[in-house]
Steps between C-alpha positions, in 0.01 A plus 500: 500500500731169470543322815872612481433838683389291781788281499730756480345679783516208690882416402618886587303462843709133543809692393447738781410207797801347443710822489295551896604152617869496333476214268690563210454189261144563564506836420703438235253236347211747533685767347587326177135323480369875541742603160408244299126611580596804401649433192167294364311783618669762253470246253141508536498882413669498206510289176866397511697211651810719575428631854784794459272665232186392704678791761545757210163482359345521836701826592439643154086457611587661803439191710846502691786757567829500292711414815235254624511269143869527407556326910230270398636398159855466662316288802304260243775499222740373748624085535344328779700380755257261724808504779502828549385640754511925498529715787249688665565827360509368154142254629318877558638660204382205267174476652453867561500508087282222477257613721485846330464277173221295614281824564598695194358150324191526699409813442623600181718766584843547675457501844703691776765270676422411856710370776575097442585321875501207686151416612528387889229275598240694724117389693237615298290793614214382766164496347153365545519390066703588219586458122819468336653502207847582310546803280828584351667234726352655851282341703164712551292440732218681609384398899214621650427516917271712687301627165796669347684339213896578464705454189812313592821461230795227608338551866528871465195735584441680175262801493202600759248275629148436336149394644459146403307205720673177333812497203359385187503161353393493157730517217757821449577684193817676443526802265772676425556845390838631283536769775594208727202493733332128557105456547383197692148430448257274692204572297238299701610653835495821294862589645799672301821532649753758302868422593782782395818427263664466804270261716517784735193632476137314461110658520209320505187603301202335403502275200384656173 
């Protein structure tokens, strides 16, 4: 994959720290980086430099919803205006979509849309070690203290926890499946952590 999921991910997650701490210009800023991102990414799908029927020919293969591409193409299509600065409801709706487009990219498929907030700033989750890294735009991190490892998404406790003496620190692997599920593999540590659609939901198994 480009290095424009990444960005993107990291521009929706910007888009929803500045929505927590009420700075619209900043939010703002994010929120029109994270479009054009999005726009280069479609283009990167399809062999056309018009980005409306970039949309189409990605809903025709199933890729994203009717609804979902015709507020896209009216979102990308539309003149930028660098003073503007959009109101929150109209900030979640936006990113919402572009969120639920960033996955659907990912993973080949249309994926189910998920709530799109503000992202207040929280401690991270005690622990003796732990690894990170950002899927989708959400911070996972999986933190390990008194043998058990926990899977933790945006600071949330996600799924049960697993016996595991130190968090891994080799390299991860992301795979993702059409069905929506995400597969993060530390293959020297022999660990695989299966997150849901949702990021609601994670089990750890043994690396294959």
């Amino acid at each position: 994959m480009s290095g424009r999921y990444e960005q993107l991910g990291r521009q929706l997650r910007k888009v929803r720290a500045s929505l927590a701490k009420q700075d619209p210009h900043a939010t703002s800023v994010a929120l029109r980086r994270a479009t054009h991102l999005a726009a280069d990414l479609i283009l990167e799908h399809v062999d056309t430099d018009d980005v409306a029927a970039a949309i189409a020919e990605l809903a025709s293969r199933g890729v994203l919803d009717g609804a979902t591409g015709e507020r896209l193409a009216a979102l990308l299509g539309a003149e930028e205006d660098r003073d503007a600065e959009p109101g929150e409801a109209d900030v979640l709706a936006r990113g919402r979509d572009l969120d639920r487009l960033l996955r659907s990219l990912e993973h080949g498929a249309a994926m189910p849309e998920l709530p799109f907030t503000a992202l207040e700033a929280t401690e991270a989750p005690p622990a003796e070690s732990r690894a990170a890294l950002t899927i989708s735009g959400r911070h996972v991190v999986i933190a390990v203290r008194g043998g058990e490892g926990l899977v933790f998404v945006d600071d949330r406790p996600v799924g049960r926890p697993f016996p595991m003496r130190t968090a891994p620190t080799s390299k991860a692997e992301v795979a993702r499946d059409p069905s929506g599920t995400s597969t993060t593999t530390w293959e020297a540590e022999g660990l695989a952590i299966e997150l849901g659609p949702d990021f609601a939901t994670a089990q750890a198994r043994p690396a294959p």
